[in-house]
C-alpha positions in Angstrom: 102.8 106.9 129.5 106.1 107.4 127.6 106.1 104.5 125.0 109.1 105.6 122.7 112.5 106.0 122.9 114.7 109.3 122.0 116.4 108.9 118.0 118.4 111.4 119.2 121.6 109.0 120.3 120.9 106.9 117.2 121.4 109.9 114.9 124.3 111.3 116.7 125.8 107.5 116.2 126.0 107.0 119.9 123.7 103.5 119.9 124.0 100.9 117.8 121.3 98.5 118.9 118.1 99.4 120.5 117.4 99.0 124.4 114.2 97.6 124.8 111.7 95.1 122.6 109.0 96.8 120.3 106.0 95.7 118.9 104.5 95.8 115.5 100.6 94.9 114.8 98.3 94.7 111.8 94.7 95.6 113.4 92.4 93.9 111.4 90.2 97.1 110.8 90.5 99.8 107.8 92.1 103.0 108.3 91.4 106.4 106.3 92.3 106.1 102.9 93.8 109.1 101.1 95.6 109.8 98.3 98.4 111.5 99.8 101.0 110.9 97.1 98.4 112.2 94.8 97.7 115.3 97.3 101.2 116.0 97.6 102.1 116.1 94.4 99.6 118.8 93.6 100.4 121.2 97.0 104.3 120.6 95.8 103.3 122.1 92.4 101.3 125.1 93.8 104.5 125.7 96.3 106.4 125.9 93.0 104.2 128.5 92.0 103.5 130.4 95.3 106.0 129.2 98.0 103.2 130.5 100.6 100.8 128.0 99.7 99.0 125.6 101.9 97.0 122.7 101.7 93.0 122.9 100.6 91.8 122.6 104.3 89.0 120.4 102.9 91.6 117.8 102.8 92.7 117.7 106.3 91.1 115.3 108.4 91.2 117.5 111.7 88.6 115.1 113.4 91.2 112.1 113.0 91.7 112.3 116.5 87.7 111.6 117.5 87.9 108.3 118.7 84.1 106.8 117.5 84.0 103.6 119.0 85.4 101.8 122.3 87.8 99.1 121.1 87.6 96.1 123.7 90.7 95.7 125.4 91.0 92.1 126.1 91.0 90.3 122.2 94.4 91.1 120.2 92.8 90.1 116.8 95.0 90.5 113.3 98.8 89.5 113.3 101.2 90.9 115.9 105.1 90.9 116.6 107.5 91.6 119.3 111.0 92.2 118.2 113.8 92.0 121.1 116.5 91.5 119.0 117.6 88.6 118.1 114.2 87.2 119.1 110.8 87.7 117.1 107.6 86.5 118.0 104.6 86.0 115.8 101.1 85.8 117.2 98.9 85.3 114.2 95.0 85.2 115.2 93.0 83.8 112.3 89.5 84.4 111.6 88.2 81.6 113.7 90.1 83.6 116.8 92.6 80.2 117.1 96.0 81.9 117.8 99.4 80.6 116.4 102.5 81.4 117.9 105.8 81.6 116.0 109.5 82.2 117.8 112.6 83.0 115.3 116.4 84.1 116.3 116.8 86.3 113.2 120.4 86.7 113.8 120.9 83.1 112.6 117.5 82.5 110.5 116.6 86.3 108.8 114.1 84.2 106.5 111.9 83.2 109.4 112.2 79.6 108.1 113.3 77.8 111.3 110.4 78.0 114.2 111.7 77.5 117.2 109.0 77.5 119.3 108.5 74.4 120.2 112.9 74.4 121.8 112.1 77.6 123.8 109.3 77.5 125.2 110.3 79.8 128.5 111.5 82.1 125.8 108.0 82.2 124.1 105.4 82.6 127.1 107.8 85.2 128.6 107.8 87.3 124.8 104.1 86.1 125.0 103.6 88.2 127.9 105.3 91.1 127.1 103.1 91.4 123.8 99.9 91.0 125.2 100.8 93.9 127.7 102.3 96.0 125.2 98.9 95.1 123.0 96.8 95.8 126.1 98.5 99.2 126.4 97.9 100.1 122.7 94.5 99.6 123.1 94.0 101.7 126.0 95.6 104.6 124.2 93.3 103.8 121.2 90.3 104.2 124.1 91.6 107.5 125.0 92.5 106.4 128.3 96.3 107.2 128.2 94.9 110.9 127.1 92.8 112.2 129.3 
């Protein structure tokens, strides 16, 4: 499924404001560390010295895309977002899987300090629901299911 939108009107100065809501989540699980600025820095120096040169291909991590394990696809662990501007929603699942929900109008509170949740309730399951699809979705493409 198409999941992003084309920057091409933003750059061109054609939208000001995005159309739809996105989401933002910190998976509680460890990615791939590299020193890339490291890495960089040293293929930018041979490039200075032989503009045809190209990374050490024992850097590359070509089997990045070999999915390992089956993520389950109906827990949304970590800390999660959904932005649909003004709105943002938190949903913050601690260790103890208990999940807190958070609801701020950043146009008129940009320091989150003001939780409104309790005053738009409507607002929040709706936002609610359009995360945990969204989250759904994100872990069906981390399955491989939106690939083959």
């Amino acid at each position: 499924p198409l999941d992003g939108l084309s920057l091409l009107p933003l750059i061109d100065g054609e939208l000001q404001e995005r159309s739809k809501p996105i989401g933002f989540w910190q998976y509680p699980e460890p990615g791939k560390l590299v020193p890339g600025a490291e890495w960089m820095a040293e293929l930018l120096e041979a490039q200075d010295a032989d503009p045809e040169a190209v990374p050490d291909p024992a850097r590359l991590h070509l089997d990045a895309g070999n999915l390992s394990r089956e993520y389950p696809e109906d827990v949304f662990p970590g800390h999660a977002a959904w932005l649909d501007w003004p709105w943002k929603l938190h949903r913050i699942e601690n260790e103890a899987e208990e999940v807190v929900l958070e609801l701020y109008h950043l146009g008129e509170d940009p320091d989150e300090a003001n939780n409104l949740l309790a005053e738009q309730r409507t607002r929040v399951e709706s936002m609610a629901a359009e995360l945990s699809v969204w989250q759904r979705s994100v872990l069906q493409s981390l399955n491989g299911r939106d690939y083959s």
